[in-house]
Each structure stands twice: as C-alpha cells, then as structure tokens.
N, C-alpha and C positions, 0 to 999 in steps of 0.2 A: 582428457578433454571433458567428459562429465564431471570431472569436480570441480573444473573452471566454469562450466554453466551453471552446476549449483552455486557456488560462490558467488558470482555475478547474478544470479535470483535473491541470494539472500542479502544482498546488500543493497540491491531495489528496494526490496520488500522492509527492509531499514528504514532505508532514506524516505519513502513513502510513509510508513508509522510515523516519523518523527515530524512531517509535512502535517499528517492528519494534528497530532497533538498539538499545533504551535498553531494552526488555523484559527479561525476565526467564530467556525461554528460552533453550534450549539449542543452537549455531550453527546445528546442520542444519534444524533449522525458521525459521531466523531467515532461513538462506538459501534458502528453500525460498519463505517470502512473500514477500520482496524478490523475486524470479523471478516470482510472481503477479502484483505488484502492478505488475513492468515490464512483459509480456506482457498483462497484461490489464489496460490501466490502467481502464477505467471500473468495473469488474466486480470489479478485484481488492484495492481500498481495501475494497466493499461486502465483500465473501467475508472480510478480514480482521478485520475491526471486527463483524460478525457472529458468525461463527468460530473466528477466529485468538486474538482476546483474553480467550479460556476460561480 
C-alpha cells in the first residue's frame, strides 16, 4: 500500500513539473514551483494548482 501512495505522489509531482514548464510564466517563478513541488512533494502540487495557476 505505501508504494501505491509513493507512486501516486510521484506522478502528481510529474504532471505538476511539466504543467509549471509549459506555463506561461516567467522563469523565476517557474523555478521557484518546481523547488516547491520537489521539496514538498505532497503539499506542493496542492499550493500550485491552488495558487500557482492564477
């Protein structure tokens, strides 16, 4: 059951990367989520998709 929830974290935290990269803004914030979303992976898909996607 815990490698199904890591699994399922790290393919948020995927899909979330590749959302920041294709976006629209400007590098420093782009580098700024990616740094969120690796640091905090549960926390920081939620804080971006929230957020980030203003």
């Amino acid at each position: 059951m815990g490698r199904l929830i890591y699994l399922i974290v790290v393919v948020i935290d995927i899909l979330c990367i590749i959302d920041i990269v294709k976006g629209s803004k400007d590098n420093e914030k782009k580098i700024l989520w990616i740094v969120i979303v690796v640091f905090l992976p549960v926390l920081g898909p939620i804080l971006y998709f929230l957020m980030g996607k203003k």
